[in-house]
N, C-alpha and C positions, 0 to 999 in steps of 0.2 A: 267507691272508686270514682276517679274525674276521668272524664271522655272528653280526649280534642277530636270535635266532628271535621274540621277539617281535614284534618292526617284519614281521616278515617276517608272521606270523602275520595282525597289526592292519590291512595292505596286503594282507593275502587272495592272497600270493604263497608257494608253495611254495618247499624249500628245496631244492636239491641233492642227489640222492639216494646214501644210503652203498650200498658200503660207502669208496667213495674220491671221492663229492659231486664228481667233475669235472663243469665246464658248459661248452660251447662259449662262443665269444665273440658268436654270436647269443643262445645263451640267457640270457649274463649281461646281455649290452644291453635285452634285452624284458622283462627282469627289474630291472635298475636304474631301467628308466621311469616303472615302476610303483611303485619304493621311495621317489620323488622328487615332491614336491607341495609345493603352496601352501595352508599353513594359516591364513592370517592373510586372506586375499580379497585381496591389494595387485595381484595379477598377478603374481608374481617367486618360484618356487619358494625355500621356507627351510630343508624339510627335503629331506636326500638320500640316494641310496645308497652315496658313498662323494668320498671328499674325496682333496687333491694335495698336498703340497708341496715347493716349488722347492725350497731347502735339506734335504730330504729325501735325499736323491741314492738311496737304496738301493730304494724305496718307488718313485719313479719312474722309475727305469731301469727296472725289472719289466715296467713297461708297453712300453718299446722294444723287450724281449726276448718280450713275448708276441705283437710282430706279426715274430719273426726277428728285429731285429736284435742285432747281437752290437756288443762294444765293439771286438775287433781282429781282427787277421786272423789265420788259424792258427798262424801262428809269432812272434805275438805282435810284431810290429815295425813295425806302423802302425794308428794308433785308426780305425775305418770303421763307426763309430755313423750320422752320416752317410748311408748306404747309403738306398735303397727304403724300405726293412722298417722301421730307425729311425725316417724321419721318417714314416713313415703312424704307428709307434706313438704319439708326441710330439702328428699332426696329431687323434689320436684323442682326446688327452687335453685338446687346445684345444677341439675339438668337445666332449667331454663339460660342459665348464665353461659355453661362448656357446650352443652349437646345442643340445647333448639337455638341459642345464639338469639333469644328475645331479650333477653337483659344484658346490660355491659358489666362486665369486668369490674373486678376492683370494689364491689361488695363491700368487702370486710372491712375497708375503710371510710365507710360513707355513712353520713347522716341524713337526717331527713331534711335537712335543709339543701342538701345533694339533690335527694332525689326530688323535690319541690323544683329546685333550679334546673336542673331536664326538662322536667313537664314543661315550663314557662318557657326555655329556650325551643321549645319543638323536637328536641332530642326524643323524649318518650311522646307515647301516646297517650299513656293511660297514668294515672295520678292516683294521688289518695284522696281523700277528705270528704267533706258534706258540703254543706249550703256552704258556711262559712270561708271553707278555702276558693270557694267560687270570688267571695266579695274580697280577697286577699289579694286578686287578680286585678282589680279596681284600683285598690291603696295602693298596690306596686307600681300601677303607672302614674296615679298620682304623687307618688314619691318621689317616682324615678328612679326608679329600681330596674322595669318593665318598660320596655319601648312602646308597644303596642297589648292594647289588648285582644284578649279573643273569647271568644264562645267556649261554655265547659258544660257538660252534660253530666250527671251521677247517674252511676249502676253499682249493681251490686255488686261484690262477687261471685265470682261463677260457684256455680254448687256443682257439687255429685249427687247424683239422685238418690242414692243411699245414703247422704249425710244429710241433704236438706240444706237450705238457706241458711248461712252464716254471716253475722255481722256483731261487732262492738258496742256490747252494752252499759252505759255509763250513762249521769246525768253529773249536774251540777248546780247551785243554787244558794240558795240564803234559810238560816233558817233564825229563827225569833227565841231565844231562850226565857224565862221565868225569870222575871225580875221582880225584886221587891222594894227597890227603888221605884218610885213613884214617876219620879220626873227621868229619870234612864227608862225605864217604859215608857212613854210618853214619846221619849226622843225614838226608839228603836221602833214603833209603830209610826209613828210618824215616814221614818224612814221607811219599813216595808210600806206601807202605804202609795210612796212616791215611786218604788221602785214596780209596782204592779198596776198602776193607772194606765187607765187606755192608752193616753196619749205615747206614754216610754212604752207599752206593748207594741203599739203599733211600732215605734220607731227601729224597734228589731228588724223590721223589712230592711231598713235600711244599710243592717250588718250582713243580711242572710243569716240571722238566727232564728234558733224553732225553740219553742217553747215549751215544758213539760204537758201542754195541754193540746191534743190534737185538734179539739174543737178552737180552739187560740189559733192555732195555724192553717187551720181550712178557711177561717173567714179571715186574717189579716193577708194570706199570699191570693185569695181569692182576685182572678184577673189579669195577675201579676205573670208577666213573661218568666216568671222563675215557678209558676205553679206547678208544670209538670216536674220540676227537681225537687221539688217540696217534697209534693207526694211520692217520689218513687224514693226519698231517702225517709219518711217516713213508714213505707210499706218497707222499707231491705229492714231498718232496724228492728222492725216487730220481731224479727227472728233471730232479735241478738241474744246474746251470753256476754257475762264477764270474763274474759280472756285471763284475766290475772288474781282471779277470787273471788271471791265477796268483799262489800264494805267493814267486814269482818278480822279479815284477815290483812298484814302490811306485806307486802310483794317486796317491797324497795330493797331488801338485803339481798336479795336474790339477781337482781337486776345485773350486777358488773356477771355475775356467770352465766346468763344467760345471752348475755352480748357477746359472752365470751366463747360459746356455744356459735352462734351464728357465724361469728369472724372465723373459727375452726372448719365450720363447714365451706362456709363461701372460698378461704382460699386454698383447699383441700388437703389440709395437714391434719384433719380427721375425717373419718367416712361421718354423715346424717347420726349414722346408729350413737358410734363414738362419740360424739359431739353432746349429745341430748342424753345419754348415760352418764357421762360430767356432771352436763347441768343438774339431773333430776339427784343427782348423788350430792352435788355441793348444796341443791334447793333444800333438799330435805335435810341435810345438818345444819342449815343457817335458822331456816325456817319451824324447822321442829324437834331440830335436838336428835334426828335419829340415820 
């Protein structure tokens, strides 16, 4: 999650203490209450602490997996999002939007490019992403996109002390295949070559990117006013999970019903429960035939 310390500051709310800012999910709630108000006197909170959106899928799965639930079962051959733990997560997120009035309205039609464009306007408090959406902050005002910029802090998600630290497990990279061309090997070492030199290591500081190597990222942020985000997005992910599988298995057919799941919940034309008994019913015919 991204943290505007000022909002936090201006709301007279503390932040999440380093060196690794976890909050329970009491503390984030008694803290969202307080980042959520009615500026205009209409009655209808306008600003909040943190925003949803249905077509989001990555963003709000998080939330299912911070009350336990998981997407399948351990051997990966039936989706059971579904479960308890899911829909308390889902039924949390409904409450946040009608009953705690921390999230705005209007959900079921938002992307994350929505809910990105809150966080930057000062509308939410709280964001998504890691180092990188930090540096995205930068490039929008040098684009002009973004008026001003400002300070952004990472934390984790709030856990339950029964589920433990949750976060999004995923990497990404290049990999070198077997070649028996002589000279296409030559060129494709060449290339990894160039792409893992010090010099383009180092220049990841310059994205706010981390590296598959922790020891890579202790000594290139080392100093670096972004060190403490380093580290405490480095310590939230140790406790990640794949939210949508393994590299095993293809998610992507499943995707339009489980968007379609969120939009049901968010504008309340299904209860949580309903909504993710769909999903896990259309997942598991798309997905495995059953």
């Amino acid at each position: 999650m991204l943290i505007n310390p000022a909002i936090f500051a201006e709301r007279g709310v503390d932040l999440p203490e380093l060196p690794t800012r976890s909050w329970t999910f009491d503390e984030f709630l008694e803290t969202a209450k307080k980042l959520s108000y009615d500026s205009d006197g209409d009655g209808t909170n306008d600003n909040f602490a943190v925003s949803f959106a249905a077509s989001d899928l990555l963003n709000s799965t998080a939330w299912l997996h911070v009350f336990g639930g998981r997407m399948f079962n351990d051997d990966e051959t039936e989706v059971i999002i579904n479960s308890p733990e899911g829909v308390a997560g889902l039924q949390f997120m409904v409450d946040a939007i009608y009953e705690y009035e921390i999230a705005p309205r209007g959900a079921e039609g938002m992307g994350i490019y929505d809910v990105i464009g809150l966080f930057h306007q000062g509308r939410t408090a709280i964001g998504y992403g890691g180092p990188y959406e930090i540096g995205r902050i930068d490039r929008y005002v040098n684009e002009g996109q973004l008026q001003d910029a400002f300070d952004v802090h990472i934390a984790p998600y709030p856990y339950l002390p029964e589920v433990g630290q949750i976060a999004h497990h995923t990497s990404g990279g290049f990999i070198v295949f077997r070649q028996t061309n002589d000279e296409k090997r030559d060129k494709v070492m060449e290339f990894a070559n160039f792409l893992v030199n010090a010099e383009n290591t180092a220049s990841l500081k310059t994205l706010l990117y981390v590296t598959a190597r922790k020891s890579v990222n202790d000594v290139i942020y080392e100093g670096s006013k972004f060190e403490d985000e380093i580290s405490v997005y480095m310590n939230a992910i140790e406790g990640g999970v794949p939210y949508f599988g393994s590299t095993n298995l293809n998610f992507s057919p499943a995707d339009p019903f489980l968007q379609a799941a969120f939009e049901a919940a968010f504008s309340r034309t299904k209860t949580p429960q309903e909504a993710l008994d769909d999903f896990a019913r259309e997942a598991n015919r798309v997905l495995f035939g059953s």
